[in-house]
N, C-alpha and C positions, 0 to 999 in steps of 0.2 A: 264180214260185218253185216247185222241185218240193215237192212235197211231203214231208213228211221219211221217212214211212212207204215211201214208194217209192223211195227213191236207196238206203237201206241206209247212208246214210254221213252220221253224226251225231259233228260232234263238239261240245264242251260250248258254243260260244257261236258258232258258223257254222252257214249253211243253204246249197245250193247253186242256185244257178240255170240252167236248160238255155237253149241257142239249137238252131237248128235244126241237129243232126250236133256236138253241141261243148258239151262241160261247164265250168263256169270257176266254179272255188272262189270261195270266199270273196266271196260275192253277186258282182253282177258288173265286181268290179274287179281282173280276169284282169293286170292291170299288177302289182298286188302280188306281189313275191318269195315270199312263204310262200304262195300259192296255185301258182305254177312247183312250186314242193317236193310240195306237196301232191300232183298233180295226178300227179306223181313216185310219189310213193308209193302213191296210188290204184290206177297200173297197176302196180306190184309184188305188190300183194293183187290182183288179179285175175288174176295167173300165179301166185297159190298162195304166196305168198312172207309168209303172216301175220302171221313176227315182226316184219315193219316196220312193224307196228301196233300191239306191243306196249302203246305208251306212249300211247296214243291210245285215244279214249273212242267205239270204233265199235261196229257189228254188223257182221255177213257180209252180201254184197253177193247181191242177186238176178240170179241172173247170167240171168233168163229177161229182168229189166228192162233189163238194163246194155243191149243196144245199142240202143234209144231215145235212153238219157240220157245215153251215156257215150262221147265220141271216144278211146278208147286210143291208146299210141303201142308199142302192142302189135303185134308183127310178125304173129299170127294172125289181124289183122281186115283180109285184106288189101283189102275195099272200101274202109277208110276210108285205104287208104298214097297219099301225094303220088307223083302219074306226072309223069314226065320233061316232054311235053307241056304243064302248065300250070303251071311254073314260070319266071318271070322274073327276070332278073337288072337289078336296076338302082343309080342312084348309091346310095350312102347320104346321107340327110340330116337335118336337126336333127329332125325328128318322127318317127324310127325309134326315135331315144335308146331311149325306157324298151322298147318289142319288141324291142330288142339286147340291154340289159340282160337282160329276161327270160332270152332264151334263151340266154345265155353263161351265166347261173347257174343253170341247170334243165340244162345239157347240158354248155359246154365246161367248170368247175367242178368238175364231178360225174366225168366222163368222160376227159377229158385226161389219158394218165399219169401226169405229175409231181402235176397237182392230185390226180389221183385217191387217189396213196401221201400227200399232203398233209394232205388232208382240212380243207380252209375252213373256218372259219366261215361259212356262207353265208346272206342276203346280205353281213354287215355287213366280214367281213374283206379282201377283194378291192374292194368296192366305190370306193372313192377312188383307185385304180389306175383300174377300168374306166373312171371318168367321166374322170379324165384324158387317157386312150387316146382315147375315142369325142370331146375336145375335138381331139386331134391329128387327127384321122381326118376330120374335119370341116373344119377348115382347111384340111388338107392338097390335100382333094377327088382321092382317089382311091382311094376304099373303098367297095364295094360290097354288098348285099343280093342274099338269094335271098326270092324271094316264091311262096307259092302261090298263083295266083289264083283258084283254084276256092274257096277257104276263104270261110267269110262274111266273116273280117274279113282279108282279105288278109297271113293270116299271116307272118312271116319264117321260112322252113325253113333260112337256113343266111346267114355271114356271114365277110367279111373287111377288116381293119382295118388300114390303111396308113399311110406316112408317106412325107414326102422328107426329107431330113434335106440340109443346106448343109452346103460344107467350109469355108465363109466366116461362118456363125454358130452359136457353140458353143447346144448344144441346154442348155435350164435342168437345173440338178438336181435334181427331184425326188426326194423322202424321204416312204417309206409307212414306217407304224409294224407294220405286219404282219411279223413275225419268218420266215414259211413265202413271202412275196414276196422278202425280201432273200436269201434260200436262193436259190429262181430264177432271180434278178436276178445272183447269184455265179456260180452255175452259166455264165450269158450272159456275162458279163462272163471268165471265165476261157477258155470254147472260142474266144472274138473275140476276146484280147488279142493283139499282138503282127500284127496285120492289116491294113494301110487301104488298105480297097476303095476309097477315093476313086482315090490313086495307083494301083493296080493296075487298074483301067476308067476312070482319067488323065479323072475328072469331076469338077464342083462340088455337081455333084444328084444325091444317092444313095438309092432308093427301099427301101425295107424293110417288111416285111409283119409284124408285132405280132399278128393272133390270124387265123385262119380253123376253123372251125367249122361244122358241119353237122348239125342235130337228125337224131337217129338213126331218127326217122321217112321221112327225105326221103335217105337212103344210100342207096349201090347207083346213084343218077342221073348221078353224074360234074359234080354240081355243085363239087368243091373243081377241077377242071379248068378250070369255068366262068368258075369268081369271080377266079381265078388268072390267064384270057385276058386278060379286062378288066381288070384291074389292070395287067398289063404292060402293054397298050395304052395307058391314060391316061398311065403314068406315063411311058413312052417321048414323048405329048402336050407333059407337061411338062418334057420336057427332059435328064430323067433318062437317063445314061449306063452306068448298073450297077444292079443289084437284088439284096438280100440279106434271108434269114431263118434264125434259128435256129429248128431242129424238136427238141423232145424225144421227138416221135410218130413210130412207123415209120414210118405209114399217109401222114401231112404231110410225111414226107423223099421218100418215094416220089414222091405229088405232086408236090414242085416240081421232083426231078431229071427226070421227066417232060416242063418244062415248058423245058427245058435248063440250069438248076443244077446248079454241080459243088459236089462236097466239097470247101472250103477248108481245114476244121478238125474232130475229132471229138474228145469226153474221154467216154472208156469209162467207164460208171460202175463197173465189176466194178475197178476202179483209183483210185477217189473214196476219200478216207478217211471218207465219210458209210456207216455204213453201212444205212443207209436207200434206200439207193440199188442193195442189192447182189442186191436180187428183185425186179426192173421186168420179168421176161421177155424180150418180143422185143424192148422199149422200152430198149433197152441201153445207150444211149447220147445223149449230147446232139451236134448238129451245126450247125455253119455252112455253106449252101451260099449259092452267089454264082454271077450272071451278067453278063455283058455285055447292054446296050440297044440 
């Protein structure tokens, strides 16, 4: 355990513990959600950003000690940034769970437009969604991880969550009590209405991509290209004759027309009667694209 004298970062009932290159709140059970936030926050006071401590019972951080103790996901520390080189892509499977969790709610939560103007409860509002997703994703077997393997604990830098969806059996209907998922879920549900990709790519297996994500540590590597090859590959494996995902992100529309997805459908938010919807910036929009297998 560090010492408390030396992290600089006391809050009333945690202490922190170091590994070698890598801090991990809340002793060391770096799986806890409120250490993701933490950890979050930690590097926001370290770019000078104090009022995010406001509420928080610390001192000022010795910034002669921090790079001993402290792995940031600070783009200034650019020794500790994940290189192209030693990241691998591989399946997803049942013992990634809670390292997916993590980093969907320390990054895609936090970060993603629609979530971002949202603003979760995080973990506990999303949470029964995400374990839903990561059971399909599972089943499904074609969703994939990004890994650093240089990390000590072979961390996940970035991820994507799949399905195939049958035009022979109706998918169940799930019901979240989250009021800011059913907004989402409306949002999806009105740019896809009126569409089926099944007839229009004349298949029974229709493959759809539910979340892709990449810690903002491991950007810049061309990993959502990555995650995206191998996806298509499996999925085209199983069978699948067509592929489809809504993006509310510029950055994810990019990607997938990239990947040769057209625009099927758009609803401009500057046209939404939410108007919550009507300062999203470049994010302007919600989209379906769709390909052929």
């Amino acid at each position: 355990m560090i010492p408390e004298e030396e992290t600089g970062f006391d809050l009333a009932s945690y202490r922190c513990i170091c590994k070698v290159g890598y801090e991990c709140p809340f002793n060391s059970m770096k799986n806890y959600f409120e250490g993701a936030l933490i950890e979050r926050e930690y590097a926001k006071m370290l770019r000078g950003e104090i009022n995010a401590y406001e509420n928080m019972q610390c001192r000022s951080i010795d910034q002669q000690l921090e790079p001993r103790y402290y792995s940031s996901d600070c783009v200034q520390n650019q020794s500790l940034m994940v290189s192209l080189s030693s990241i691998e892509i591989i399946p997803l499977l049942p013992e990634h769970r809670q390292s997916v969790i993590n980093l969907l709610m320390s990054s895609f939560f936090l970060q993603e437009p629609l979530n971002e103007m949202l603003q979760f409860d995080i973990p506990h509002e999303p949470l029964s969604w995400v374990d839903c997703t990561i059971d399909g994703a599972l089943h499904d077997q074609c969703s994939f991880i990004a890994i650093d393997t240089t990390s000590p604990c072979k961390d996940i830098v970035g991820v994507i969550l799949n399905g195939i969806s049958d035009r022979n059996h109706e998918a169940p209907n799930m019901e979240f009590p989250s009021a800011k998922l059913q907004f989402i879920f409306s949002l999806i549900d009105q740019v896809s209405e009126g569409y089926d990709l099944f007839k229009l790519y004349n298949t029974n297996l229709l493959f759809h991509c539910d979340i892709i994500n990449v810690d903002e540590k491991a950007r810049g590597l061309n990993l959502s290209s990555r995650l995206i090859t191998k996806s298509l590959e499996k999925a085209q494996e199983l069978g699948a004759k067509g592929a489809s995902v809504v993006c509310s992100s510029l950055f994810s529309r990019k990607a997938f027309i990239q990947h040769g997805f057209q625009v099927i459908n758009e609803l401009l938010y500057s046209e939404h009667e939410d108007s919550r919807l009507k300062n999203m910036g470049m994010h302007d929009r919600c989209t379906l694209l769709a390909r052929s297998l």
